[in-house]
C-alpha positions in Angstrom: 0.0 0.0 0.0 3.1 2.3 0.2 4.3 2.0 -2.9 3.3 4.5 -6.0 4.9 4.0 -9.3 5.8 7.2 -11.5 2.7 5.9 -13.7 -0.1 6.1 -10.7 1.5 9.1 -9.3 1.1 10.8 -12.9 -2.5 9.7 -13.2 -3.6 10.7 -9.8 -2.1 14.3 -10.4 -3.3 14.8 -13.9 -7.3 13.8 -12.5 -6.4 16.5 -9.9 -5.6 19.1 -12.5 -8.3 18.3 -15.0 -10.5 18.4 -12.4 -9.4 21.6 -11.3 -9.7 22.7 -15.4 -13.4 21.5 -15.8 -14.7 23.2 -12.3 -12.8 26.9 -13.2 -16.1 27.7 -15.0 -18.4 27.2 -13.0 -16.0 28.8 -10.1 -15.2 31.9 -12.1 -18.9 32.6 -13.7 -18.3 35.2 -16.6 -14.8 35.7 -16.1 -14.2 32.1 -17.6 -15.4 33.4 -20.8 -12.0 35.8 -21.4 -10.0 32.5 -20.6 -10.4 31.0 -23.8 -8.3 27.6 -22.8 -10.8 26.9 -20.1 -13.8 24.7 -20.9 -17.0 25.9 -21.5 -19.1 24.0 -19.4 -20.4 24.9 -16.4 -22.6 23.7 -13.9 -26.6 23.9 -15.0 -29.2 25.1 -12.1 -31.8 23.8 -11.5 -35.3 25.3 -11.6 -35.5 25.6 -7.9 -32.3 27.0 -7.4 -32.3 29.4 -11.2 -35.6 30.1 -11.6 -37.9 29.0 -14.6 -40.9 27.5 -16.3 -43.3 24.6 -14.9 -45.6 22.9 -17.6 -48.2 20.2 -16.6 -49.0 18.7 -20.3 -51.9 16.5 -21.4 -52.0 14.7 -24.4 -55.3 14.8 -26.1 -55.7 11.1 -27.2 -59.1 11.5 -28.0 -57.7 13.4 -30.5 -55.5 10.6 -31.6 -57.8 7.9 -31.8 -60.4 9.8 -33.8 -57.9 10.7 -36.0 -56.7 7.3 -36.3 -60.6 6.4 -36.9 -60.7 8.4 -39.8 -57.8 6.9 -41.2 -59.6 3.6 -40.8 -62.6 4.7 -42.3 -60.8 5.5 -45.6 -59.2 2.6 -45.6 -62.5 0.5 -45.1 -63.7 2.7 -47.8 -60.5 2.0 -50.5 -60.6 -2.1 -49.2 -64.4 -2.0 -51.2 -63.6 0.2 -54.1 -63.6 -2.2 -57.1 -64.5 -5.2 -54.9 -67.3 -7.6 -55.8 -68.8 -10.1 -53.7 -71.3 -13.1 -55.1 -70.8 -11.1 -58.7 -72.1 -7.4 -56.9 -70.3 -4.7 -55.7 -70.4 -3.9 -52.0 -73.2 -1.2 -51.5 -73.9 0.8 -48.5 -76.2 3.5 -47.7 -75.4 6.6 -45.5 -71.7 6.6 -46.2 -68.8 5.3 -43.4 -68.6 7.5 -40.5 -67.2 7.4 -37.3 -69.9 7.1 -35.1 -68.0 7.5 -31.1 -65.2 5.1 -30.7 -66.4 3.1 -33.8 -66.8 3.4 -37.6 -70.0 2.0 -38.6 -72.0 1.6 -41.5 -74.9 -0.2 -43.4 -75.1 -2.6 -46.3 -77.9 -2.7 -48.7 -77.5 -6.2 -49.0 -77.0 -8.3 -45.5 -76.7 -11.4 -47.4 -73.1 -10.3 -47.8 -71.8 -9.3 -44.4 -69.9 -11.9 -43.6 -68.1 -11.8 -46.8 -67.8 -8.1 -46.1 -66.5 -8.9 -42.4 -63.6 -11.0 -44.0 -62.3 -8.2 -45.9 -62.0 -5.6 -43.4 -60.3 -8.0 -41.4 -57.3 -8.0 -43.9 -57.1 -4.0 -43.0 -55.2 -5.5 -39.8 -55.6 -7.7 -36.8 -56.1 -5.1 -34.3 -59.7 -4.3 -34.7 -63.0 -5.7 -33.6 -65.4 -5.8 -35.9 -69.5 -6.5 -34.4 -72.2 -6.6 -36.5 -76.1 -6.3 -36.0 -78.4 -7.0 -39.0 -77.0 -4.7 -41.9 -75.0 -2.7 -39.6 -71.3 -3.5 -39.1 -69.3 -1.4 -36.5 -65.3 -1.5 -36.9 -63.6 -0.5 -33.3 -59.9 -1.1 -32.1 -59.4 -3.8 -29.4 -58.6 -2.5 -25.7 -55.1 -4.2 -26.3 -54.5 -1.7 -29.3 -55.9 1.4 -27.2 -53.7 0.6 -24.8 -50.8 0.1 -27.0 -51.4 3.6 -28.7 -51.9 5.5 -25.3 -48.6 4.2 -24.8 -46.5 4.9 -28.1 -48.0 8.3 -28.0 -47.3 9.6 -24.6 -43.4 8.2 -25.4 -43.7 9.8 -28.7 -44.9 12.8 -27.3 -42.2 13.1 -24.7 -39.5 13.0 -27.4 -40.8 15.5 -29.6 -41.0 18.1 -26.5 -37.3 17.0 -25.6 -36.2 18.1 -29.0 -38.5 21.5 -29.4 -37.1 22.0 -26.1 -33.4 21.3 -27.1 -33.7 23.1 -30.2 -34.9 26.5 -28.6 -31.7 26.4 -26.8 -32.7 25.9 -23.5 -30.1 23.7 -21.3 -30.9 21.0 -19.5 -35.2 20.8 -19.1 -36.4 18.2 -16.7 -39.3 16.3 -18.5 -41.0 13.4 -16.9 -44.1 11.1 -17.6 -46.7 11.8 -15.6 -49.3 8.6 -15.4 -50.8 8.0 -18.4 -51.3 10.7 -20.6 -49.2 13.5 -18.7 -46.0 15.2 -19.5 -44.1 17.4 -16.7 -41.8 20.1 -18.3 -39.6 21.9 -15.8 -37.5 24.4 -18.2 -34.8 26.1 -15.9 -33.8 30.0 -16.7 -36.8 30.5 -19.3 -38.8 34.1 -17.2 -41.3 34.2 -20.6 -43.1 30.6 -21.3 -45.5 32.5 -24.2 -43.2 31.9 -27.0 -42.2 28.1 -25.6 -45.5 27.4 -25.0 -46.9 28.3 -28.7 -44.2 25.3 -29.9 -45.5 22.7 -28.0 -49.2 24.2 -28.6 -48.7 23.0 -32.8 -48.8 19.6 -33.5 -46.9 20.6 -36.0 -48.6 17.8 -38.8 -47.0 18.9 -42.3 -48.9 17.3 -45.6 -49.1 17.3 -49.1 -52.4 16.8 -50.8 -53.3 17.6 -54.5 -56.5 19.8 -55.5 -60.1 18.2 -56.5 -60.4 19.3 -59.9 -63.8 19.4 -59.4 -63.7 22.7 -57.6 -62.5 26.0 -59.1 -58.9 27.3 -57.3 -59.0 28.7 -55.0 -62.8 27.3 -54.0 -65.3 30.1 -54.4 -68.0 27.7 -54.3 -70.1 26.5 -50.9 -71.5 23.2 -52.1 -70.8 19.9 -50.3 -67.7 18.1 -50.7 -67.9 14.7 -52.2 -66.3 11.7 -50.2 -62.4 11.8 -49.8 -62.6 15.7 -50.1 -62.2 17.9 -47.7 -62.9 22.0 -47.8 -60.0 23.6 -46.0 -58.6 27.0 -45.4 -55.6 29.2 -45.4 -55.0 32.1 -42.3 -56.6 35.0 -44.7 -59.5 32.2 -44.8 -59.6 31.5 -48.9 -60.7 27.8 -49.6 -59.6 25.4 -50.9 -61.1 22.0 -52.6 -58.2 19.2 -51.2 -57.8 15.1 -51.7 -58.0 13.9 -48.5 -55.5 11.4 -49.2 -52.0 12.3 -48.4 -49.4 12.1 -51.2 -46.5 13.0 -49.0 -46.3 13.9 -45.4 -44.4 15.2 -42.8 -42.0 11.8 -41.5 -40.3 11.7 -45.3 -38.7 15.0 -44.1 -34.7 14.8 -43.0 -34.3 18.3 -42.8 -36.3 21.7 -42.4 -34.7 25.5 -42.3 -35.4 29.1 -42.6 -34.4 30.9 -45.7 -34.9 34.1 -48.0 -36.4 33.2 -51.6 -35.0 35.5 -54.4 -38.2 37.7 -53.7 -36.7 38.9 -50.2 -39.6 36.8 -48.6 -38.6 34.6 -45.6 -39.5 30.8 -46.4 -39.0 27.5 -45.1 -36.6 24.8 -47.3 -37.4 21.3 -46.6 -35.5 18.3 -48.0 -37.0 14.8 -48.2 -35.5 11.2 -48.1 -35.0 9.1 -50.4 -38.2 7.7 -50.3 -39.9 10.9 -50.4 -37.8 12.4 -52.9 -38.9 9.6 -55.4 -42.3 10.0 -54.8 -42.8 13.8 -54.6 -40.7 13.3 -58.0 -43.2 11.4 -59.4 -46.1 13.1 -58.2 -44.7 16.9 -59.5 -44.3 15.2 -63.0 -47.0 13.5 -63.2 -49.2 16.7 -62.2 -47.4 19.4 -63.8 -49.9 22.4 -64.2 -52.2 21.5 -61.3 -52.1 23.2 -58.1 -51.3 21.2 -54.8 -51.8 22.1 -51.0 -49.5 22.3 -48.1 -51.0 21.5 -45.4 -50.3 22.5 -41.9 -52.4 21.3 -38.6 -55.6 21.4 -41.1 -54.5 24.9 -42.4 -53.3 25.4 -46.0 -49.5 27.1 -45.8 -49.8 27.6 -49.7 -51.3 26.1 -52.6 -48.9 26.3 -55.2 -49.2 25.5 -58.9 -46.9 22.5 -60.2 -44.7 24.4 -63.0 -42.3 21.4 -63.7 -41.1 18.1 -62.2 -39.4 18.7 -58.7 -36.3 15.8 -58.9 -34.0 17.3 -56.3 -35.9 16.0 -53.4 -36.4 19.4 -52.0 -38.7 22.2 -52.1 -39.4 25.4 -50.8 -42.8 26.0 -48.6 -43.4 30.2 -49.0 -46.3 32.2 -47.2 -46.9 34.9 -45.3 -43.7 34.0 -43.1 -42.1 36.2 -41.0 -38.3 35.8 -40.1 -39.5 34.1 -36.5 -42.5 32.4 -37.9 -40.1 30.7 -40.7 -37.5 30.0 -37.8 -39.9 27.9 -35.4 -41.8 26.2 -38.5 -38.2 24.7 -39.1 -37.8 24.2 -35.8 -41.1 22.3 -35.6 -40.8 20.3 -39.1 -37.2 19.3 -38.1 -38.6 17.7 -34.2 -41.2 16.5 -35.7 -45.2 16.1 -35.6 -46.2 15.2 -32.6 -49.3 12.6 -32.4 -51.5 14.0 -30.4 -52.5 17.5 -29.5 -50.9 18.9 -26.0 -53.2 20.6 -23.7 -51.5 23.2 -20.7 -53.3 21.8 -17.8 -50.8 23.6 -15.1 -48.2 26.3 -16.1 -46.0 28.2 -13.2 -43.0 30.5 -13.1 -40.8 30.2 -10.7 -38.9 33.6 -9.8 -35.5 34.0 -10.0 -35.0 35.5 -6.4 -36.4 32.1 -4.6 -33.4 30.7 -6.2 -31.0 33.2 -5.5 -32.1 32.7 -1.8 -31.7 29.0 -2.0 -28.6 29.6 -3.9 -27.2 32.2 -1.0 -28.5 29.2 1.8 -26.8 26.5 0.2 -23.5 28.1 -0.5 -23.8 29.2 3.5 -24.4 25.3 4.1 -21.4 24.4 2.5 -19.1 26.7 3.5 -20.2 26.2 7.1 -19.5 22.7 6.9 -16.4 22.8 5.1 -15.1 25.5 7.9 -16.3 22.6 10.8 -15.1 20.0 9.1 -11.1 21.2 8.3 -11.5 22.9 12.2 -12.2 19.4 13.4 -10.1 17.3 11.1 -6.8 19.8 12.2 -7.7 19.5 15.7 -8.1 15.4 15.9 -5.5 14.5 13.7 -2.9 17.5 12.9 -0.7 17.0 9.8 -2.6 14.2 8.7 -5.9 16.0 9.3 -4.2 18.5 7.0 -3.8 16.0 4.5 -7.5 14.7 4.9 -8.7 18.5 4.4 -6.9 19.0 1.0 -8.0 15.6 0.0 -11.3 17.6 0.6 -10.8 19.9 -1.5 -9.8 18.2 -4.1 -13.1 16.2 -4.1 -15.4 19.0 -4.2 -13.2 20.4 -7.0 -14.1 17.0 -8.7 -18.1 16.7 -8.4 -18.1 19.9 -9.7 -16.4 19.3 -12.8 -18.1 15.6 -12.7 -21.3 17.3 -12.8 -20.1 20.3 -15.5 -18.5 17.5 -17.2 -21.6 15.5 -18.0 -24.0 18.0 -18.5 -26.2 16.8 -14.8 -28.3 19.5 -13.1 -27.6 20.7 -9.8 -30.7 21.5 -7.7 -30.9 22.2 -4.0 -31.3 18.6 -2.9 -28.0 17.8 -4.5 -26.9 20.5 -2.6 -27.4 18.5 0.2 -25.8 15.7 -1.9 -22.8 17.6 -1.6 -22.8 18.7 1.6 -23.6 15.0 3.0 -20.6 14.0 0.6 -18.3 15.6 2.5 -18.9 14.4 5.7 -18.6 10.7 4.5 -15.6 11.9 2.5 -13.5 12.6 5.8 -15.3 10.1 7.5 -12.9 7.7 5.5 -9.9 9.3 6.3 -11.2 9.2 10.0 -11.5 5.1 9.8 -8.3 5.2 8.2 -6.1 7.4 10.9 -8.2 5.9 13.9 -6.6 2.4 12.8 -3.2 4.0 12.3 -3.3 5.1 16.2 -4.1 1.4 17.0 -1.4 0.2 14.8 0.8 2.8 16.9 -0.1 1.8 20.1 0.6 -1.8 19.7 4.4 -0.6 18.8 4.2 -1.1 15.0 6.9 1.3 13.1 5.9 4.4 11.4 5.5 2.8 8.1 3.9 -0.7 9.4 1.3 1.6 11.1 0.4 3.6 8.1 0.6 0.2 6.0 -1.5 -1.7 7.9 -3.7 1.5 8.4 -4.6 2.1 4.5 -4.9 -2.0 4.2 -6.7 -3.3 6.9 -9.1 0.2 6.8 -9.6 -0.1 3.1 -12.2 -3.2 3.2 -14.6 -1.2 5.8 -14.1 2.2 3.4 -15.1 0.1 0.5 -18.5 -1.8 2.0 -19.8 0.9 3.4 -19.6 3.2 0.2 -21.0 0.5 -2.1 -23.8 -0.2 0.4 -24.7 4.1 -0.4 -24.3 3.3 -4.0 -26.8 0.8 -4.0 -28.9 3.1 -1.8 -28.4 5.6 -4.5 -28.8 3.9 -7.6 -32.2 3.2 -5.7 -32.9 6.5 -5.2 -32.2 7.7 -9.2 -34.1 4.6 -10.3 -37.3 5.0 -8.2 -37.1 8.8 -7.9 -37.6 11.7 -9.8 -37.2 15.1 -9.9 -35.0 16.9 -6.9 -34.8 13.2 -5.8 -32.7 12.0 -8.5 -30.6 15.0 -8.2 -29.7 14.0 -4.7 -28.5 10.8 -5.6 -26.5 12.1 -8.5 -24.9 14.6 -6.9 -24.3 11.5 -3.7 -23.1 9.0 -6.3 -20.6 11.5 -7.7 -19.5 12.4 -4.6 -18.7 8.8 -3.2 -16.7 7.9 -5.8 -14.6 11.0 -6.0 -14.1 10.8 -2.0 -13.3 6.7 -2.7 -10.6 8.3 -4.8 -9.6 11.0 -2.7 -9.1 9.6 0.4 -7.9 5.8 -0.5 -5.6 7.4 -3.3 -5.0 11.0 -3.3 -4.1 11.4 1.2 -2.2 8.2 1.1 -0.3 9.9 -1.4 0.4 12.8 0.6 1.0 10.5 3.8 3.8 8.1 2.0 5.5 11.0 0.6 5.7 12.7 4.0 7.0 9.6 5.5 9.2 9.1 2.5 10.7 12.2 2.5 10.8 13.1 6.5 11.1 9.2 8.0 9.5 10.5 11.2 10.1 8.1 14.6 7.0 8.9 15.4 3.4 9.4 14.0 2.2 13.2 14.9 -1.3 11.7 15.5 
């Protein structure tokens, strides 16, 4: 345990000065900025200790499965077309409509329904189909409900992550909240309004091509026939659209803000592969017809197809201005998002409850730190001197841990910290209480301090991994300022393991090394 080769004494001083590096930043503030070697990341607040945003959001799945009703209407309606059965075509009367949670319908001729029941099976094998006389309702299974509640609440909570990210906002805190609640804790954002209009848009882009049928733009007011919808644009001209979709939003791989040779701000979208063929083929194919962009059910711009788009990309102009073009970039490149999100509980915290808890908590530490070194110098003199730099040194490293990977610091890792240090002297107090035992039973300087660091180092260990456990626990089951705490715990262990087993036995062998004292001064 006394020896160090030049190796292990070059590794455990170059994680001292890199940790020293990485935590400048956050120690400095501002003034890090003018040292441009330094790093520059720094440690993020949290929202209880910086200030912030609170959203409580609720995915409208009602939303979602009506939409996804609709979806199955058309294709119960495209499974008939050009289908006979017993040498007729399947007739209904009424037309399919989504009647609640079910699309139902009515034959003319009942002697077919279980012929008819066959084919809409094919659709796919998540649906329930019940019929009563003529009248056959198509629903989805609970075990497909349930599946879709799922997928969108997870889908749901990715897209926020990224129009989060994307606004430039560090670090935001978003949890699931039982089954069809998001919880968004953005740290440092005073004004929500222009956060909360990007997570109000669902954000659903879509191509659709013009019903002939109708003059352009539609000046008419008479019905639409199935598969055509009437929609509008935001000065509230109409327009005569396919309902079917000949490219949408997901073939999309990139979306940003430009200026078109007209000085108007736009939007530039790029598709895949995939999309790129087919919004090929459609432009060729329809050269001289108009088409619809769709946005959430409005119409961005209805252009008319002057020649074959081949490139794969295409330009979506309007009455854009520079920030309007920037967020719809924003929100095409993140992504639609399933459902609609509903605010069900918004709050803004204030940035001088954190400066408070900020002001407490550096008071907390510092206190301790102050007791700590007064108590460490007084029980165990030069080596308590030892133990306090060790300390140091291992507050220097969760800091730059934490800065390191990104992890936010609230006030309950606060109290991470400032339990950490207690536990961190706590093994150099195990270790030097064994070294006076060692002494007393006559043992030579360097036996004691051998048989110290050796026969201490098993208790040190156990002990730690038994709060690692307990703090894995506490990420895994927690949440929130709970899983701060055991971060900022976890970090700290591990850096004090290091500190004291490594960096004060260091300290002590060289002493002893370089002084060969004939006595211990403990």
């Amino acid at each position: 345990m006394l020896n160090f080769s030049p190796f292990k004494i070059a590794a455990i001083l170059l994680i001292c000065l890199l940790a020293v590096i990485f935590s400048l930043p956050t120690f400095l503030g501002d003034k890090a900025e003018s040292i441009g070697i330094l790093p520059d990341k720094k440690v993020n607040l949290g929202l209880d200790l910086r200030g912030g945003s609170y959203l409580l959001l609720e995915v409208d799945f009602n939303e979602y499965l009506k939409e996804q009703l609709d979806n199955l209407k058309n294709d119960i309606r495209d499974s008939f077309r050009g289908k006979q059965v017993n040498g007729e075509r399947i007739g209904y009367t009424g037309g399919i409509n989504v009647v609640g949670d079910k699309v139902q319908f009515n034959l003319t001729n009942p002697a077919i329904t279980s012929d008819v029941v066959q084919i809409i099976r094919e659709i796919s094998p998540e649906i329930s189909i019940d019929t009563n006389e003529r009248t056959i309702m198509v629903s989805y299974d609970d075990k497909a409900i349930d599946k879709m509640q799922k997928n969108v609440l997870a889908q749901s909570i990715e897209i926020v992550r990224r129009r989060v990210d994307e606004t430039g906002t560090r670090e935001p805190d978003i949890q699931r909240q039982g089954e069809n609640r998001i919880l968004l804790q953005v740290p440092g954002l005073d004004n929500p309004e222009h956060l909360k209009s990007l997570l109000g848009k669902t954000a659903k882009l879509t191509f659709h091509l013009l019903n002939d049928a109708f003059p352009y733009p539609d000046t008419t007011r008479k019905p639409t026939p199935p598969g055509t919808v009437r929609l509008y644009s935001q000065d509230g001209t109409a327009y005569a659209i396919k309902q079917q979709v000949i490219i949408s939003g997901d073939m999309l791989v990139n979306a940003s803000p430009g200026v078109n040779q007209y000085g108007q701000a736009v939007v530039n979208i790029r598709f895949n592969n995939i999309g790129a063929k087919k919004f090929a083929d459609i432009t060729k194919k329809n050269v001289g017809k108009p088409f619809a962009i769709v946005l959430d059910g409005k119409v961005i711009t209805a252009p008319v197809i002057r020649t074959a788009i081949l490139g794969g990309t295409a330009e979506i102009s309007g009455s854009f201005t520079t920030q309007s073009a920037s967020d719809m970039a924003l929100l095409l490149r993140a992504g639609a998002l399933p459902a609609p999100l509903d605010i069900v509980e918004e709050r803004t915290v204030g940035p001088s409850l954190g400066a408070d808890s900020i002001a407490a908590g550096k008071s907390a530490v510092l206190v301790s730190i102050i007791l700590v070194i007064i108590f460490m110098l007084a029980s165990y003199g030069l080596f308590g001197l030892f133990s306090n730099i060790a300390l140091l040194i291992n507050i220097i490293m969760i800091i730059a841990v934490i800065s390191v990977f990104g992890a936010t610091l609230t006030l309950p890792g606060i109290a991470g910290i400032v339990l950490t240090m207690g536990m961190a002297v706590d093994a150099n107090v195990l270790i030097f209480e064994r070294i006076r035992e060692e002494v007393r039973l006559g043992k030579s300087p360097f036996a004691a301090v051998d048989n110290g660091f050796s026969q201490a180092f098993k208790t040190i260990l156990d002990s730690n991994i038994t709060t690692l456990i307990a703090a894995l626990l506490l990420y895994i089951f927690g949440s929130g300022p709970i899983k701060g705490f055991a971060v900022t715990l976890s970090v700290g262990i591990s850096s004090s393991m290091f500190s004291a087993i490594l960096l004060t036995r260091l300290m002590v062998v060289s002493w002893l090394k370089r002084k060969r004292p004939s006595t211990i001064p403990l």
